[in-house]
C-alpha positions as CSV (number, residue, x, y, z in Angstrom):
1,X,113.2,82.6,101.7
2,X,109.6,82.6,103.6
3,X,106.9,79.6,102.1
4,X,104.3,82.1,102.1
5,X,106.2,84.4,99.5
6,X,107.2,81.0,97.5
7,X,103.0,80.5,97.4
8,X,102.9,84.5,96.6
9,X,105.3,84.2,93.4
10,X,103.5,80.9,91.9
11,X,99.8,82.4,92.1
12,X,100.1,85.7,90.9
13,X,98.5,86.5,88.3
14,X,100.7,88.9,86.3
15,X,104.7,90.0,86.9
16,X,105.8,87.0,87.8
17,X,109.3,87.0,86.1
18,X,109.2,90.6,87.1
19,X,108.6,89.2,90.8
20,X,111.3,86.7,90.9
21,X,113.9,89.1,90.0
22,X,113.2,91.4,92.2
23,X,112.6,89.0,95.0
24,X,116.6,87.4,93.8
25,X,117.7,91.2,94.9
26,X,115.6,91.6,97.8
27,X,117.5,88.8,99.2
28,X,121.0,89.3,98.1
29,X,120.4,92.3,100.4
30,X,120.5,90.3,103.2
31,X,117.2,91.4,105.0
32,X,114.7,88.7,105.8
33,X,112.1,87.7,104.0
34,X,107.8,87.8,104.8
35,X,104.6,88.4,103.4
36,X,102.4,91.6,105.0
37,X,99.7,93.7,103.3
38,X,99.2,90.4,101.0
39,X,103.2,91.4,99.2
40,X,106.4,90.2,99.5
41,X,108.3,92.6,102.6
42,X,111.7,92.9,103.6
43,X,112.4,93.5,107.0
44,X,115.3,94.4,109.4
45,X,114.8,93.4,112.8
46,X,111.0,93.9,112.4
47,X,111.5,96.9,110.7
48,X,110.3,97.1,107.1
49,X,112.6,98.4,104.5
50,X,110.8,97.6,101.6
51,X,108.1,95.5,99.5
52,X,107.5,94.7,96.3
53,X,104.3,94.9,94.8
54,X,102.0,94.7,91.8
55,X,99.9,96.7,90.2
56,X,97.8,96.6,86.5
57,X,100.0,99.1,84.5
58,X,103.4,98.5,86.4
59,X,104.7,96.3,89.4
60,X,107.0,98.3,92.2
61,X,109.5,98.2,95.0
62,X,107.8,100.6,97.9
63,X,110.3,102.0,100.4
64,X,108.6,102.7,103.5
65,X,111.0,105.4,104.0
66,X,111.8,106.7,100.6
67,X,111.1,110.1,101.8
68,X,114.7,110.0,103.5
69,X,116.0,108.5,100.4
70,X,118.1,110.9,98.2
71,X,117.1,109.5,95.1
72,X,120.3,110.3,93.0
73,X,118.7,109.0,89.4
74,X,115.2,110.6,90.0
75,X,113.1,107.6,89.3
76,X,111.4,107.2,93.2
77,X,107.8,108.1,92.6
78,X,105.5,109.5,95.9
79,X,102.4,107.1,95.3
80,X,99.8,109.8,95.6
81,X,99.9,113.6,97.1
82,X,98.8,112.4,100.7
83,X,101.9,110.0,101.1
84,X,104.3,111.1,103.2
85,X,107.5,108.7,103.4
86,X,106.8,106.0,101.0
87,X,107.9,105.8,97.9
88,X,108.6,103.6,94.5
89,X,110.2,102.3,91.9
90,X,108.2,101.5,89.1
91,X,108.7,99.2,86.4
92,X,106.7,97.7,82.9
93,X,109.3,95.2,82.3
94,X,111.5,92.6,83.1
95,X,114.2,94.5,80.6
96,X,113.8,97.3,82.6
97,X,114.7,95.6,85.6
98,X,117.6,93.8,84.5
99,X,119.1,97.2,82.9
100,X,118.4,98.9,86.2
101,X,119.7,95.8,88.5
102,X,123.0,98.1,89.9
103,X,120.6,100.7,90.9
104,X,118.0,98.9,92.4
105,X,120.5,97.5,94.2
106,X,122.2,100.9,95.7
107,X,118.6,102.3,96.1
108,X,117.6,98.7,98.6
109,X,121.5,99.6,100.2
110,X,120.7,102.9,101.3
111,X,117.1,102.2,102.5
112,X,118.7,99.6,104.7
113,X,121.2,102.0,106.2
114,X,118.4,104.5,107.0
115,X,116.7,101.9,108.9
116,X,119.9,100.4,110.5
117,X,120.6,104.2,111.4
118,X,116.9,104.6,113.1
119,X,116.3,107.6,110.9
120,X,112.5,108.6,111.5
121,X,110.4,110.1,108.5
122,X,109.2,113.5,110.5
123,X,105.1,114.0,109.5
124,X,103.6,116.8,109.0
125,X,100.4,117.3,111.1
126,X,97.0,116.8,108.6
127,X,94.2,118.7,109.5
128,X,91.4,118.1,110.7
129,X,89.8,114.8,108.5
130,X,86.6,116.1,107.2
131,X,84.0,113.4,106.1
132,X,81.7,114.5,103.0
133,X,78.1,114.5,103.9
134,X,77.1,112.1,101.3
135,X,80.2,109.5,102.7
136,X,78.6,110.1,106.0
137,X,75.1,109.1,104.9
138,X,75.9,106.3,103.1
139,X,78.0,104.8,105.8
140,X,74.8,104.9,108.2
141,X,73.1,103.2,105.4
142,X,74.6,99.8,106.4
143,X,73.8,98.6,110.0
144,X,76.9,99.5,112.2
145,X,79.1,100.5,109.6
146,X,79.3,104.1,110.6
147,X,80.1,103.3,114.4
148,X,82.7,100.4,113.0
149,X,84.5,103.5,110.7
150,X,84.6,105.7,113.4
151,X,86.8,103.2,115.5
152,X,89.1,102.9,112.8
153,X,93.0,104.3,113.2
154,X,93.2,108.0,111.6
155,X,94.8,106.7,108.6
156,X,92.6,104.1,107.9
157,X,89.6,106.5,107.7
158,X,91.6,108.9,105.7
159,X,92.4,106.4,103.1
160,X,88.4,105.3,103.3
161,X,87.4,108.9,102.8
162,X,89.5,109.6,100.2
163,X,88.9,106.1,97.8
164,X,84.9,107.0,98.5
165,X,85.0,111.0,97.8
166,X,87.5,110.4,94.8
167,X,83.7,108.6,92.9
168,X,82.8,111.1,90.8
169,X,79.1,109.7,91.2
170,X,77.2,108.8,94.2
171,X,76.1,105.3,92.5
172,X,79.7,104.6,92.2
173,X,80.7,106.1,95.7
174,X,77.9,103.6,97.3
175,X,79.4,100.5,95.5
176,X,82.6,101.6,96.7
177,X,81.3,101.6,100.3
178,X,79.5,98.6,99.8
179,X,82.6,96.8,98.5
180,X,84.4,98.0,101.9
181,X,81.9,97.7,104.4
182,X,83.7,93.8,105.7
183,X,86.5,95.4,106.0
184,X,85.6,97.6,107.8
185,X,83.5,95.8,110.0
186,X,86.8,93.8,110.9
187,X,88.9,97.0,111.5
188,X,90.8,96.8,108.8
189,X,92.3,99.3,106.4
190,X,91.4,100.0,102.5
191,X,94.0,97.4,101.4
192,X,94.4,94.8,103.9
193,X,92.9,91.4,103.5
């Protein structure tokens, strides 16, 4: 058990219970125990299997290479249309993961054995990322933000251009860029603290 996740459990502010039975599993798995992207991660031999996360409407267990998973009960969810080997579990209750304990457990088995097996998830090639005028303006709003975006990894500015284009108003768009702009400035990615 890592003392950062022990810190993670007590202060969050919603699915604890939720939390601490998922994190009993995690272990039982046998994979060790840390706490990237701000969440709980299980990892074999550096490698990350899985992490648990939380979220307003439900809390989840994210397999970094769900893609490869083959999801016999039908319940792994692809986050959004642009993900390409994550996936979840979701759940909106502690009885809900107490009912599903067996299977959670079979789902974290076989994510283990894909990584132990090396099993890559195969991308496909994205085209061309294509920045929205208005995204591009704003960013050269803010004194060396634009120059700080475009030394950003690929999938960092994808996931930028995508939380700012998804504003279905400029005001909201510019707040959004506003909001981002230290991380940014740091190198960092939408969700990384």
């Amino acid at each position: 058990m890592n003392r950062r996740v022990d810190i993670f459990m007590k202060t969050a502010k919603s699915w604890q219970e939720e939390f601490a039975l998922l994190r009993q599993l995690a272990i039982e798995s046998g994979l060790t125990e840390d706490l990237k992207w701000g969440h709980p991660c299980y990892t074999l031999e550096n490698g990350n299997v899985f992490l648990i996360h939380g979220f307003k409407n439900y809390c989840a267990i994210a397999f970094f290479k769900g893609a490869l998973m083959k999801d016999l009960q039908g319940i792994l969810i692809q986050q959004t249309e642009n993900v390409q080997s994550g996936r979840q579990i979701r759940f909106t209750s502690l009885a809900e993961i107490k009912k599903m304990k067996k299977t959670i457990k079979s789902y974290m088995a076989e994510a283990i054995a894909i990584e132990k097996a090396g099993l890559k998830v195969e991308f496909t090639k994205t085209v061309e990322l294509v920045i929205p005028l208005e995204v591009e303006r704003l960013l050269k709003k803010v004194p060396g933000l634009a120059v700080a975006f475009k030394k950003l990894t690929p999938g960092r500015k994808r996931a930028y251009v995508l939380h700012f284009a998804a504003a279905k108003q400029v005001k909201t768009m510019e707040a959004r860029i506003e909001r981002c702009a230290p991380l940014i400035m740091k190198g960092k990615g939408l969700n990384e603290y």
